[in-house]
N, C-alpha and C positions, 0 to 999 in steps of 0.2 A: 932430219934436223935435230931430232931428239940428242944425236951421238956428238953433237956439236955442242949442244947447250954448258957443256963443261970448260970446249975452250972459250966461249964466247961472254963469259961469265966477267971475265974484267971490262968488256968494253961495255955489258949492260947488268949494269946491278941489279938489287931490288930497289931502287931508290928509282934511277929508270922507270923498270915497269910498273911500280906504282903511280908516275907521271902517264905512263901510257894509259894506265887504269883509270883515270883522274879525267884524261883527256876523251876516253873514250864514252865517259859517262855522263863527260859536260853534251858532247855531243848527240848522245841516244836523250838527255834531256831538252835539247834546244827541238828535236824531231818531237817529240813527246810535248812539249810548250806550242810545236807549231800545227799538229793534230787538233790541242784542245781549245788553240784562239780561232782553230777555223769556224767562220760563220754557218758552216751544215751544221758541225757538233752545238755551238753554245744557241742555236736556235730548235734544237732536239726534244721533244717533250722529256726524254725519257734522260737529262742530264744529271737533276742532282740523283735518281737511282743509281747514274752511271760514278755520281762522286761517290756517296755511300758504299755504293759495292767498293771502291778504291782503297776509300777508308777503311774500310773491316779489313781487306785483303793488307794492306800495309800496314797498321795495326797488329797484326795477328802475327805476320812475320819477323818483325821489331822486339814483339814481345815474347816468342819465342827461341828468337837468336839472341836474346840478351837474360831473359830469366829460366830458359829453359835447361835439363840435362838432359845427358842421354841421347835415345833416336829422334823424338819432339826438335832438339835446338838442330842436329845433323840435317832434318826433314822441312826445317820451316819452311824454305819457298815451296817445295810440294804441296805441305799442309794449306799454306797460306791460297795457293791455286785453286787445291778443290772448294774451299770454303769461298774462296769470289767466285765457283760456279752455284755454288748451294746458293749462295744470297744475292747472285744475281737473277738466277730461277723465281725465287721469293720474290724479290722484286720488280720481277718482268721487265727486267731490262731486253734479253732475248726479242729478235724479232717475232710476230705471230707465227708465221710456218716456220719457224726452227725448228720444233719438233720432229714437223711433217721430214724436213729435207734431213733429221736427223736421224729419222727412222727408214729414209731410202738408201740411205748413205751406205756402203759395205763395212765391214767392221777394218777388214783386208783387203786392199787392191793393188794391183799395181798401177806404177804409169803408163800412161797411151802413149809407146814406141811412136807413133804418127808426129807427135811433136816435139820429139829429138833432135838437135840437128847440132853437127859439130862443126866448128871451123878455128882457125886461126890466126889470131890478128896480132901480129909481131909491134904492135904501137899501144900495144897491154901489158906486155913484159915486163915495163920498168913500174906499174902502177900496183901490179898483182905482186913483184916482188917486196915493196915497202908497205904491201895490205900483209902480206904473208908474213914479215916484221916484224909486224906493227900486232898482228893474232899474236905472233912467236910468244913477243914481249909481255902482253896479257895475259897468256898463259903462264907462263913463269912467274907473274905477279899473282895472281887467283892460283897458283902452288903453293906459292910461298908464305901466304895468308893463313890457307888454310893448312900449312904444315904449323904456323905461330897460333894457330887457333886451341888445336888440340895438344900443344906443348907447352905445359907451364917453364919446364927449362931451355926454354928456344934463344940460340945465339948467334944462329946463319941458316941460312935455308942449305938443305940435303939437295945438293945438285943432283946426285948418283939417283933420287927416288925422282929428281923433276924429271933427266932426260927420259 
């Protein structure tokens, strides 16, 4: 797909994938809205540590992809992650045996071949092509971003570095 991305450039812009990008995020928010009105979550003891931890974590990364330079602004969502595990720790958000199953846990495993299993469903084709798309175009947008990010003289996205 990559070797294509250059012809396919007139029929999807950056203005496209930006909609794609747009659309994609309305949606991981309606999933994310429909997580936190569920009655298990907001009947939770442990919720507003669960909003605090939220808050520091998106705080942290806001303010270092907007005031930061360097590897800091390149690293926020990383940075931002481990610090919503430090202060979720602090605030016992974790369940009680997390530890325990986090100390059984291998550092390296593979998966259990036993539940593999492959097949074919010819009535997927058309849904996995317009998913595959639909990533295509997102990616080309989260290129293109971050090609304008790090380019004070940015005038068109570098096809040649997206494919």
């Amino acid at each position: 797909m990559g070797g294509l991305v250059n012809s396919l450039r007139k029929f999807f812009p950056a203005v496209v994938s930006g909609v794609v990008i747009v659309a994609v995020g309305i949606e991981l928010g309606k999933i994310g809205l429909g997580i936190l009105l569920d009655p298990k979550v907001t009947h939770d003891a442990r919720v507003n540590q669960m909003f605090l931890t939220a808050l520091c974590v998106l705080l942290t990364m806001i303010a270092l992809a907007v005031w930061a330079k360097g590897l800091p602004k390149l690293l926020c969502v990383l940075i931002g992650i481990l610090l919503g595990y430090v202060v979720a720790a602090l605030l016992q958000v974790f369940p009680k045996d997390f530890s325990v199953q986090l100390s059984q846990s291998p550092i390296f495993a593979f998966p259990d071949p036993r539940f593999l299993s492959y097949g074919f469903e010819p009535t997927l084709m058309l849904p996995f092509a317009i998913a595959g798309l639909a990533s295509g175009l997102r990616v080309v947008g989260v290129l293109t971003t971050c090609q304008q990010m790090n380019d004070a003289a940015w005038r068109r996205p570098d096809m040649e570095s997206i494919s």
